[in-house]
N, C-alpha and C positions, 0 to 999 in steps of 0.2 A: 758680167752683162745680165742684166735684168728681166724677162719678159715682160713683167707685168709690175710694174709699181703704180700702188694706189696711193692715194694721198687723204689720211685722213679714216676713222675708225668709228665713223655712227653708223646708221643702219643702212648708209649707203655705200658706204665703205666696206661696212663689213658684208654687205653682199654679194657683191663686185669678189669680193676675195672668193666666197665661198662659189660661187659660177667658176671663178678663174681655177680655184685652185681644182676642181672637180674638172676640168677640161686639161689637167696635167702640169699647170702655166706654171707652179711655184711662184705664186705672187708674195711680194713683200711689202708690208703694210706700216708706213709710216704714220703712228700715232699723234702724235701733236703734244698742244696742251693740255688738254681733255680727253684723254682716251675713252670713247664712248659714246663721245659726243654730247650733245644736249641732253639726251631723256640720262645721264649720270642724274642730273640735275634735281630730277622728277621723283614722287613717289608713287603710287598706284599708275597703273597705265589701261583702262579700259577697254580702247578703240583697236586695240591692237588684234588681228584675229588668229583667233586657235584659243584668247584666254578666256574663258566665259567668266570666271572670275575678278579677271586683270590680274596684270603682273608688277611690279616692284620694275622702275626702267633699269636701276644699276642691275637686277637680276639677270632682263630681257639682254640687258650688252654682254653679258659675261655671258651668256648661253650663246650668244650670234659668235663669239671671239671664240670660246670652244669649240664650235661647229665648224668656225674657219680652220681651225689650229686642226683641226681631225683630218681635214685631208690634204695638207700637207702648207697651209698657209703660212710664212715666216712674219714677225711684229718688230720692232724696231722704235725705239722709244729716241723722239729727235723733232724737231725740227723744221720742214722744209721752207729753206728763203730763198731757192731760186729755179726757175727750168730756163735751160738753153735749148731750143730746137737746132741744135747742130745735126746736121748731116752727118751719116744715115741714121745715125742713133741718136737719143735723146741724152741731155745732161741736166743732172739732176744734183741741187748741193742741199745736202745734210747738215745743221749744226757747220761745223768746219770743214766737211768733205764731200768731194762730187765721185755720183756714180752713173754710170751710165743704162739708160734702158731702152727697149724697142718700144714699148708701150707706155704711158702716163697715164692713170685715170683719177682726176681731180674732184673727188668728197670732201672737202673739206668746210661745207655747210656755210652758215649765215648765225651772226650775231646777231640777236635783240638790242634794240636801243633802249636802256634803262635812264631812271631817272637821276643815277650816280646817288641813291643815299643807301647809306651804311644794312639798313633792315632789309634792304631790298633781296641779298644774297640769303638773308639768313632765315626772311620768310617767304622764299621761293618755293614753291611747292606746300608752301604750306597757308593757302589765303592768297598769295600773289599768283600771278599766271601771265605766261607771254601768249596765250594758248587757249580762245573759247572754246574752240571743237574738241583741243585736248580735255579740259577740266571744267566745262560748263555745266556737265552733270553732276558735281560735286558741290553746287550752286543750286538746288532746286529749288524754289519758296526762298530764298533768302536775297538780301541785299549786296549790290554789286557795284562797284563804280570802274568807269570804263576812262582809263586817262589817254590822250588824243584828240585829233580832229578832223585824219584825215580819212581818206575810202575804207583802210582797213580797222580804223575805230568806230566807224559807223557800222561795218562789217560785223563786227564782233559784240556790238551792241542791239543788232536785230536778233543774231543767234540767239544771247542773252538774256534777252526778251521772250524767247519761248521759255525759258527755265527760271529761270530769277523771279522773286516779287515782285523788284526794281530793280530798273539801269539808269543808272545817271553819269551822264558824260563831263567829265571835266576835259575843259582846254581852255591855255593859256590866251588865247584869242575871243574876240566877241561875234565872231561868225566861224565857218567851218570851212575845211578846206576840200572835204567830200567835191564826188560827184554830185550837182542840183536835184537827177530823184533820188541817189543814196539819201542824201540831206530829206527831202521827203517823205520817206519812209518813215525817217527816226522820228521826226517834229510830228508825222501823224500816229506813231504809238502812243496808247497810254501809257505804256510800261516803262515807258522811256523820259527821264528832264535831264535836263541842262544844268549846267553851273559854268560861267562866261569870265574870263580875263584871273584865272586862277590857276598855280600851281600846287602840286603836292609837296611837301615840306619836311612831311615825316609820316611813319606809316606805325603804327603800333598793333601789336606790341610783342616787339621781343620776348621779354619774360613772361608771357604766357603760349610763346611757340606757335601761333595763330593772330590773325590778320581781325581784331576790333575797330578800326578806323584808320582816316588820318588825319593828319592838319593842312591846312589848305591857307594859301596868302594870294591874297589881290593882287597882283600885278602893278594895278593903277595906285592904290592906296595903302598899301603895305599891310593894312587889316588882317590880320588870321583867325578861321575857326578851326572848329573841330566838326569830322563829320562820320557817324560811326556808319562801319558797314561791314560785313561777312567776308567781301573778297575783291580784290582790287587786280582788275585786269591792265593792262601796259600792251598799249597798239599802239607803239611810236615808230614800228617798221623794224626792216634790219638790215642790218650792213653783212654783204656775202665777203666771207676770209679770200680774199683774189690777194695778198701782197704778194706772194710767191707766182704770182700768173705776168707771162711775158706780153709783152703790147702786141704781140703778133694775134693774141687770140680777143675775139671782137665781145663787147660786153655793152648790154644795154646801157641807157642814161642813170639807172641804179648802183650799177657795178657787178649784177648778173650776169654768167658767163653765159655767150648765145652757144647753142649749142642747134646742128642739123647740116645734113640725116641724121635718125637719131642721136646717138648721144656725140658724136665727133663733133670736135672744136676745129678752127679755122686754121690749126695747126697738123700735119699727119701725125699719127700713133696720140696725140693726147684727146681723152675723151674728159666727158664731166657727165656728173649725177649728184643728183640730191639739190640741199637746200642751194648750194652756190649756184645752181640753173635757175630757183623756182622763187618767183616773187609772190608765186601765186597761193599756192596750196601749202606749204609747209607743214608739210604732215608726214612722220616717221613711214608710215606705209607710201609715200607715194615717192620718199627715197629711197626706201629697198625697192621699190619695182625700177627706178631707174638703172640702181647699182647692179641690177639683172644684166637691165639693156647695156649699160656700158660694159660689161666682161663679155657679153654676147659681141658685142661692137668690137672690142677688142679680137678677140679670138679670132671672129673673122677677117681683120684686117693685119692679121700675122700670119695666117693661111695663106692670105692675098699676095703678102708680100714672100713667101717663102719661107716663113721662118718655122 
């Protein structure tokens, strides 16, 4: 029996562990596919505080996984594809085996929607970004293009805007799918143009490990150019990791899990944090402060019940 199983190893997860495990819980932390989560992905990490420097993300995760492991946090490399809310306990399957716990807290974040080509992986973090507030400052004076069309591509194109030369927004469509003043904002920037009824196609260039352009095709006409630029940002949204989440627990028209009072879901003993609640803010710190509230939510809802 489990006290405390968390779901998932970014900085929500591994917060959630480090509260639980410091309240005595011996939480056990089910890693995934990523252990680490997203900022694995990443290189320099600025926003993050205590670093006045910045920190390296794969560094910042191994330091959070140490800090869990110290007082007394257990890891487990697997899986999770299913929770049963069975009575009184929770059922939880691993890979091929169920265990059972009083508590569930579900970190297990939210996917970016990429454009499915090949460079994308390999110059992430290096020129590509899912992330203006993360890496817009690595963008100062230079040129950026913003692929999308909708609240959160315009979003991230105003930010942009403060830092960049230029933002220029591609999207496959000839109008936007924004909010009317979002939309207004951008059309009254200068900093800000357009490119209408286009895809990206390819992103170059691999063999110099940095983001020079990309190629761009019409939609309508099958026409391609070439259009160079410094850094190419990706707002196409993201999809939250819910396959493992049971219909019992209620999730907006995104597929973000609702969560309230704080972090409890619509199920007892399972909580959630991080990006899988957050359509909004997706930012590493505003998932460790969740993964707080959820081990706090926790704790106190295993007190409640006598455990």
């Amino acid at each position: 029996m489990e006290q405390v199983l968390i779901i998932g190893s970014g900085p929500a997860g591994l917060t959630a562990a480090i509260y639980a495990a410091r309240a005595q819980l011996q939480p056990l932390v089910v890693e995934g596919l990523q252990p680490g989560g997203q900022l694995t992905t990443t290189t320099i990490i600025e926003n993050w505080p205590g670093y006045a420097e910045g920190i390296d993300g794969p560094e910042l995760m191994q330091t959070m996984r140490r800090q869990a492991e110290r007082f007394g946090t257990r890891f487990e490399s697997g899986m999770v594809t299913g929770i049963s809310p069975a009575e009184p306990e929770l059922q939880v399957t691993i890979d091929a085996r169920t265990i059972t716990a009083r508590c569930v807290i579900i970190a297990t974040g939210a996917t970016p929607r990429l454009l499915g080509l090949d460079a994308e992986q390999k110059l992430m973090g290096r020129g590509v970004s899912v992330c203006a507030t993360c890496d817009g400052f690595f963008f100062r004076g230079k040129t950026v293009l913003v692929v999308g069309g909708g609240d959160s591509a315009i979003e991230e194109a105003l930010y942009l805007s403060g830092l960049a030369s230029r933002v220029t927004v591609i999207h496959r469509r000839n109008e936007l799918r924004a909010s009317k003043i979002m939309q207004q904002q951008a059309f009254d920037n200068p900093s800000i143009d357009f490119i209408w009824d286009s895809v990206v196609t390819a992103i170059h260039d691999v063999d110099t490990q940095t983001v020079t352009g990309v190629t761009l095709r019409n939609v309508h006409t099958g026409q391609t150019r070439e259009v160079a630029c410094d850094g190419l940002f990706l707002a196409l949204g993201h999809v939250p990791n819910t396959s493992m989440v049971p219909d019992a627990i209620q999730r907006n028209a995104e597929g973000f899990i609702i969560t309230g009072p704080g972090t409890a879901t619509a199920v007892p003993g399972i909580f959630a944090a991080g990006d899988v609640t957050d359509p909004l803010y997706q930012q590493a710190v505003t998932a460790a402060a969740m993964g707080c509230q959820a081990a706090l939510d926790a704790e106190r809802y295993l007190r409640e019940q006598g455990a």
